[in-house]
N, C-alpha and C positions, 0 to 999 in steps of 0.2 A: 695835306693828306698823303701820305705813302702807301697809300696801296697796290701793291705790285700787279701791272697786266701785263701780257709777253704783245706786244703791238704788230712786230713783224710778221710780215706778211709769206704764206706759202704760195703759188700760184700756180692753176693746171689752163692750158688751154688744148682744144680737143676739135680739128677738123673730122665733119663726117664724109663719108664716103656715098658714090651715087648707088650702094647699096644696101646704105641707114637711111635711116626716115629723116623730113624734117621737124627738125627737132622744135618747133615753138608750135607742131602740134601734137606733141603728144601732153595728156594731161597733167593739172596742178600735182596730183598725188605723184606721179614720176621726178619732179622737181623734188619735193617733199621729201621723198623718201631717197633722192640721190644726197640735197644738206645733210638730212639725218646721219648718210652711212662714215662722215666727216664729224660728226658732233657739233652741228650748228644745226640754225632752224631760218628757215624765211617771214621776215616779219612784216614784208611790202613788198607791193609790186611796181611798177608803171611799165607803160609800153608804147612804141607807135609803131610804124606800118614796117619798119625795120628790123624789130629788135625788143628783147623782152629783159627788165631791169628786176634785178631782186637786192632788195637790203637783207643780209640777214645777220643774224645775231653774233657773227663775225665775221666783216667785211661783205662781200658783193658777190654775185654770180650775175653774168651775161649773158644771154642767149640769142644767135642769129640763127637761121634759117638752119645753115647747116656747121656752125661752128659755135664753140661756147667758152665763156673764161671764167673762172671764178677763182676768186682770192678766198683764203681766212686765216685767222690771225689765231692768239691765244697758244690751248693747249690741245687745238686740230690735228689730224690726218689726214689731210689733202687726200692723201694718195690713194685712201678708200673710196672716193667718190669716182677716182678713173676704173677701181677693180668693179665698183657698182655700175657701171658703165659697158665694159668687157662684158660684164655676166648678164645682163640683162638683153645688149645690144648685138654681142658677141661681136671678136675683134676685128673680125673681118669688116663692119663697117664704118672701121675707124681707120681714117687714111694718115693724120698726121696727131702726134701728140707732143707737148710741152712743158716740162716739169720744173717749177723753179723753187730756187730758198735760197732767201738772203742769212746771215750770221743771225742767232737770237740774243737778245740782252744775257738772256740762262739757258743755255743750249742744254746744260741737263734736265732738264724740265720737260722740255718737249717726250713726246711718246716714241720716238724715233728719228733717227738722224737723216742726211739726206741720201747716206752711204745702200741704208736700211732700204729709204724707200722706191730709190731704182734699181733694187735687186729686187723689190718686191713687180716690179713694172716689168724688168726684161726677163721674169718669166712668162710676160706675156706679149712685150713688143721691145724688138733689138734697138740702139740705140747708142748715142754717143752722150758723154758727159763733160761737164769744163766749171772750170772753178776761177772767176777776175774775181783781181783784189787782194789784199794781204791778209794770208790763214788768219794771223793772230790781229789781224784789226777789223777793217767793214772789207767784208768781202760776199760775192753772190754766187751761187750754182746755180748749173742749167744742165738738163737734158732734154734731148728732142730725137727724133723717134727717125729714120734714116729717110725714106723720104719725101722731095717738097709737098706742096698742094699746090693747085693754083693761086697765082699774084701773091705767094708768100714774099717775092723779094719785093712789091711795090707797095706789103704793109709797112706802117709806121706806128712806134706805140713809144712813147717814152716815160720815164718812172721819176718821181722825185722822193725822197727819204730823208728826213729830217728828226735830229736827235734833240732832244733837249730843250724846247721852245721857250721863250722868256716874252715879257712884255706884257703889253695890256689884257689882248686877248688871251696869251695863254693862263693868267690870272682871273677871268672870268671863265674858261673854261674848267678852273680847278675850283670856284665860286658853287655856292650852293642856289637853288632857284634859277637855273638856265632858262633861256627859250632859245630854240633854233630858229625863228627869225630873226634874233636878234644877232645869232652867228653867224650864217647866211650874208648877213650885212654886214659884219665887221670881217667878214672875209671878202665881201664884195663880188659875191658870187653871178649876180645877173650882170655885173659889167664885166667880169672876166668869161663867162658863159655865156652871151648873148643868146636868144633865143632857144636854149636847152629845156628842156622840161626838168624841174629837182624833187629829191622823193628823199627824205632824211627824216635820222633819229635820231634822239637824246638818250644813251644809256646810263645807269643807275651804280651806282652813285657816280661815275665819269666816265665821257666817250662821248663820239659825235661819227657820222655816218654821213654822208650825201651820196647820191650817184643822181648822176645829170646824162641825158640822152637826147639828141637831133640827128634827124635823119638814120644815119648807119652810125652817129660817132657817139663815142660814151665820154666818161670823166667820174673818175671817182676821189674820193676824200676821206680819209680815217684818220682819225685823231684818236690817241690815247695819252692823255696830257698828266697822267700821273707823275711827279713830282721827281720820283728816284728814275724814272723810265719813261719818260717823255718820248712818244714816237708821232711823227704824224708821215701818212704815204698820201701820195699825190698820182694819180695816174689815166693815161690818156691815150687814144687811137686820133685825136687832132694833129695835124703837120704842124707843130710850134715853131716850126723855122719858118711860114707862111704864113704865122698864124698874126691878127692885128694887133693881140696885147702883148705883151712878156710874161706872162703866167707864171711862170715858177720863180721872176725875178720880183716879182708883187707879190708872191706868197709868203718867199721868202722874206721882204721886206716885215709883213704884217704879222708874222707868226717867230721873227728872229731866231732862229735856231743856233746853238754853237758850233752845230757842223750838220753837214747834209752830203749825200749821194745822188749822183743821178746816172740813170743807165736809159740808155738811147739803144732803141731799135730800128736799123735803117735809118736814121734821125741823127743827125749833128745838132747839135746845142750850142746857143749863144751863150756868153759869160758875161757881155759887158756891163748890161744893168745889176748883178748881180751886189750885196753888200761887199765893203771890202774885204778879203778872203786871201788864205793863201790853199792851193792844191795839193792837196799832201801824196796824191797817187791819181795814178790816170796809164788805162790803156784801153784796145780795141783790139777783137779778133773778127776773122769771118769764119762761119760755122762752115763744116764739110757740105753746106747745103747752101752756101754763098750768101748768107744772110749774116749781118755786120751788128755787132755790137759793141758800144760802147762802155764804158766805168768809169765816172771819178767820183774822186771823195775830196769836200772840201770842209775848211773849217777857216771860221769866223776870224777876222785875222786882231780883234779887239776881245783877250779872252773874257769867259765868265769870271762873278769874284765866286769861291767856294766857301760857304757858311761852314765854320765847323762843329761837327755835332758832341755833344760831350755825352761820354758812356757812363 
């Protein structure tokens, strides 16, 4: 099946201030109608005494006490859900904000670029911007808002991005008659996630969703396994560098990608379990706010064979 989904992910994260509310008690319709002002919808919840999980109709939103993350993919506006935010909360009880976009498969598609939508931000909060990675290959932006929060430098979050998937499961997940237990398992998710609680979807005609939550930490999973655009993101507030599996070297194992990214926050990454590969780019900056980021891009060092299609 070729049907084209845009996988890549935008992402806002949003510390509040001791002069906003906390945020996991204000009501379901305020959640509601923040996905809405993005063009997505929430389709599940879960929670525990930490933290409030939403699946929604593209990618995830997160909510702690007083800080919140939410990804969406497709043909979103992220950046409406922080101006829904601003207006509702007003700006004053927004202490730190985080704006990011990776490259998309068709950048002209999207509703605005990333240029667009922190000009639309620093009419309301000042900031710096940065762009790791090669313009014309995988590359990611970031802005964030000038300055820290508390224990911003002793977070930890790391991202995985994977192009192209091949292999058993990625052929079941382009397969018609899914169940999400059964992917769950051939991803091997309660041995990689020990004790997380998981809350997933099967979307129509393809796509797969998980977010997993213990204690304060999350873990999400999106899969858009369409054939021409194969994306899957992986990502996590777990220390992988203390962590007892190799998670993203088991993912990668089970889901074979041609090539993948990973961007580390505060977070060094191990390579050695990794498939054999070669690294075609790699750097690190630290933000004016002394918080360290990571980028590389690697690719599968046994390439794909390319079917040709005839017109």
């Amino acid at each position: 099946m070729s049907l084209f989904f845009e996988g890549a992910e935008k992402k806002l994260e949003v510390v509040i201030s001791n002069l906003g509310p906390n945020l996991r008690s204000l009501g379901v319709d305020f959640w509601h109608a923040l996905v809405a002002s993005a063009d997505a919808d929430i389709l599940s919840q879960i929670s525990n005494d930490h933290l409030d999980s939403y699946i929604l109709s593209e990618s995830s939103l997160f909510v702690w006490d007083k800080k919140l993350i939410m990804l969406t993919c497709g043909g979103t506006r992220l950046v409406n859900a922080l101006m829904h935010l601003i207006q509702v909360l007003g700006v004053d009880a927004i202490s730190f904000v985080s704006f990011q976009r990776k490259n998309e498969f068709i950048a002209a598609l999207q509703p605005s670029t990333f240029a667009e939508d922190i000009a639309l931000i620093r009419q309301h909060i000042s900031g710096k911007a940065y762009r790791i990675g090669h313009l014309d290959s995988h590359h990611h932006y970031l802005f964030h808002s000038p300055n820290p929060y508390a224990n911003a430098l002793e977070e930890k979050n790391c991202e995985l991005l994977m192009y192209h998937i091949s292999g058993d499961i990625a052929a079941y997940l382009r397969s018609q008659g899914q169940n999400a237990e059964v992917i769950r398992q051939q991803l091997r998710l309660a041995e990689l996630f020990s004790g997380f609680t998981l809350d997933d979807h099967l979307f129509s005609p393809l796509g797969y969703s998980v977010n997993g939550i213990k204690d304060d930490k999350y873990f999400t999973i999106h899969i858009s396994p369409q054939e021409q655009s194969a994306y899957v993101s992986i990502e996590t507030n777990l220390d992988l560098a203390n962590y007892p599996y190799p998670v993203f070297a088991k993912l990668l194992e089970r889901l074979q990608p041609s090539s993948w990214d990973i961007i580390g926050f505060n977070l060094a990454h191990e390579e050695s379990d990794f498939p054999v590969h070669l690294c075609l780019g790699s750097c690190s900056i630290t933000t004016s706010l002394g918080y360290n980021i990571h980028f590389s891009h690697y690719q599968q060092r046994c390439q794909e064979v390319l079917i040709p299609e005839f017109m």
